[in-house]
C-alpha positions as CSV (number, residue, x, y, z in Angstrom):
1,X,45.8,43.8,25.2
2,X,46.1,43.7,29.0
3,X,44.6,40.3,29.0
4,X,47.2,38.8,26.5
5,X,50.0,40.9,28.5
6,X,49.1,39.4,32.1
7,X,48.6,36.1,30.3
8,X,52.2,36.9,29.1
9,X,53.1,37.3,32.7
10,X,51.5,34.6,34.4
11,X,51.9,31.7,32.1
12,X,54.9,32.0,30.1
13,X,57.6,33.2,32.2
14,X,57.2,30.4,34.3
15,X,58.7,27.2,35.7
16,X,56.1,25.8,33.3
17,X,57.3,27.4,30.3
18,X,60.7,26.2,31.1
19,X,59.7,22.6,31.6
20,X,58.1,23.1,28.0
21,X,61.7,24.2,26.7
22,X,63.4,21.5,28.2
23,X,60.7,18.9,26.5
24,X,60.8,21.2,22.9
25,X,65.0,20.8,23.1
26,X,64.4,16.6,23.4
27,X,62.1,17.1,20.6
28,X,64.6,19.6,18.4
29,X,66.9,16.7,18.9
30,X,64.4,13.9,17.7
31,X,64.0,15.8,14.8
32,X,66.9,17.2,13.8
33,X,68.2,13.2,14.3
34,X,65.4,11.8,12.5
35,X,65.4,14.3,9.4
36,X,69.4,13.7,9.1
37,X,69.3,9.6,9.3
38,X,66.4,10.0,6.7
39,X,67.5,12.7,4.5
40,X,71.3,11.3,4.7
41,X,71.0,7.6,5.3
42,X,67.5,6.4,3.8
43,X,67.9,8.5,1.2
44,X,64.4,10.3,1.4
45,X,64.1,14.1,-0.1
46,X,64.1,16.3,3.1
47,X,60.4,17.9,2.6
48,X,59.6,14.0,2.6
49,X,61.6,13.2,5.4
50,X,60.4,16.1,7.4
51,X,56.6,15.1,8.5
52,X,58.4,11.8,9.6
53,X,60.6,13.6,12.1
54,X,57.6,16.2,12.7
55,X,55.2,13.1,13.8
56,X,57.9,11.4,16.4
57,X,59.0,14.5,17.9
58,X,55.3,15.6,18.4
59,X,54.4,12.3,19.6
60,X,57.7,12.1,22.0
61,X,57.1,15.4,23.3
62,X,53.2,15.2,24.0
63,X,54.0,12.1,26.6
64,X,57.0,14.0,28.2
65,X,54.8,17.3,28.6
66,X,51.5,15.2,29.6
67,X,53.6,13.4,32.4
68,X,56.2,16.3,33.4
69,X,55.4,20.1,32.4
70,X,51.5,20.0,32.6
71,X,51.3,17.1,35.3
72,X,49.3,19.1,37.7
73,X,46.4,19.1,35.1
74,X,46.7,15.5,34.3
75,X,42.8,15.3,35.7
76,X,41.2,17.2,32.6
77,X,40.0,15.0,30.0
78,X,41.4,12.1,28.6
79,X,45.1,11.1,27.5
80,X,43.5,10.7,24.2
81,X,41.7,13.9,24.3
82,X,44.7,15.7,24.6
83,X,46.9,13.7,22.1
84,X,44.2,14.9,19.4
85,X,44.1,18.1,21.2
86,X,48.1,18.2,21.2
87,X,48.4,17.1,17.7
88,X,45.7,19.6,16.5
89,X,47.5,22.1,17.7
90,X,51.4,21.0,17.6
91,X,50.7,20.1,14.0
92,X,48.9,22.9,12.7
93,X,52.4,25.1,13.9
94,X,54.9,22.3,12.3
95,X,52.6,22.3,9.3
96,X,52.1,26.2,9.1
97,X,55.3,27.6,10.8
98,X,58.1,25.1,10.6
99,X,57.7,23.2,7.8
100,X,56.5,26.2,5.3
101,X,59.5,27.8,6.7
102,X,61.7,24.5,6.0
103,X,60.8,24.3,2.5
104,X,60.8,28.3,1.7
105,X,64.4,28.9,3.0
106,X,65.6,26.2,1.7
107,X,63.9,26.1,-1.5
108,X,64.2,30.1,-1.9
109,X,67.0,31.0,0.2
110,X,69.1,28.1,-0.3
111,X,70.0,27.5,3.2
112,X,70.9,24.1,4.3
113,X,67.6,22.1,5.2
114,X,68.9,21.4,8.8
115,X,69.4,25.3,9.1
116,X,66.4,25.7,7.7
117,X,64.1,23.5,9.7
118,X,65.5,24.8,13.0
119,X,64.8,28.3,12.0
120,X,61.1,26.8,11.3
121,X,61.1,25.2,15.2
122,X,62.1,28.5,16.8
123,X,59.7,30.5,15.3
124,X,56.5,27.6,16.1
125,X,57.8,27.3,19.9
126,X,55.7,30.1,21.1
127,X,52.8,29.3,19.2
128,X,53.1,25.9,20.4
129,X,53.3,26.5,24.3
130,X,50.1,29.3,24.2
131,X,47.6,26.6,22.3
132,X,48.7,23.6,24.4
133,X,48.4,26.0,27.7
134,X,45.1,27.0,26.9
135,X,43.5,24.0,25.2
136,X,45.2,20.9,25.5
137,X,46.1,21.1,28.9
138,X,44.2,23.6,30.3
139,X,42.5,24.1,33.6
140,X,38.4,23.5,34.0
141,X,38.0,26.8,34.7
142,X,40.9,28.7,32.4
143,X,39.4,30.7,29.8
144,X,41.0,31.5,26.6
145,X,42.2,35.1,25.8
């Protein structure tokens, strides 16, 4: 418990962890945008529509966060390492966290799907910024908790 607590501390009340907000807001809006034109526009069902969205924004934030928030570890591994890494992790939380959450609330609570889906983001953000500070970007030396 310490460990996770001065992990807390040290990595995600940070500059770093702001940077990641900054790039997670551009993404909210590349998704939110996407799912709308797709769901509203083209027609698609919104639980179709949604892994669209979810792939651009992933992709979208992975190059802002490789060339911005986690620049200073731009030396460990490859850029295509980490896109796997990145999309390992950033889509096992859209797959398990926002889209589940998406579908039940919408589905079961009957809340608009846009209401719905960014309920699903807020709760994978977290989640998202530990995996990708620890494994995707992470330092030679970091060890996980």
């Amino acid at each position: 418990m310490a460990k996770l607590v001065s992990y807390l501390r040290d990595s995600v009340f940070t500059v770093r962890f702001l940077k990641f907000g900054i790039v997670g807001a551009s993404g909210i809006l590349v998704n939110m945008g996407i799912l709308y034109v797709l769901t509203e526009y083209a027609s698609l069902k919104y639980f179709i529509a949604s892994p669209i969205a979810i792939e651009t924004s992933i992709l979208s934030n992975f190059f802002i966060n490789l060339v911005w928030t986690w620049s200073d570890r731009s030396g460990v591994g490859s850029v295509w390492t980490k896109l796997v890494r990145y999309h390992i992790g950033a889509g096992a939380t859209a797959i398990f966290v926002n889209y589940l959450i998406l579908v039940g609330l919408t589905e079961l609570v009957h809340l608009h799907y846009l209401v719905s889906n960014l309920i699903g983001i807020a709760f994978g953000t977290l989640s998202n910024f530990v995996v990708n500070d620890l494994w995707t970007f992470k330092h030679k030396r970091q060890s996980p908790l």
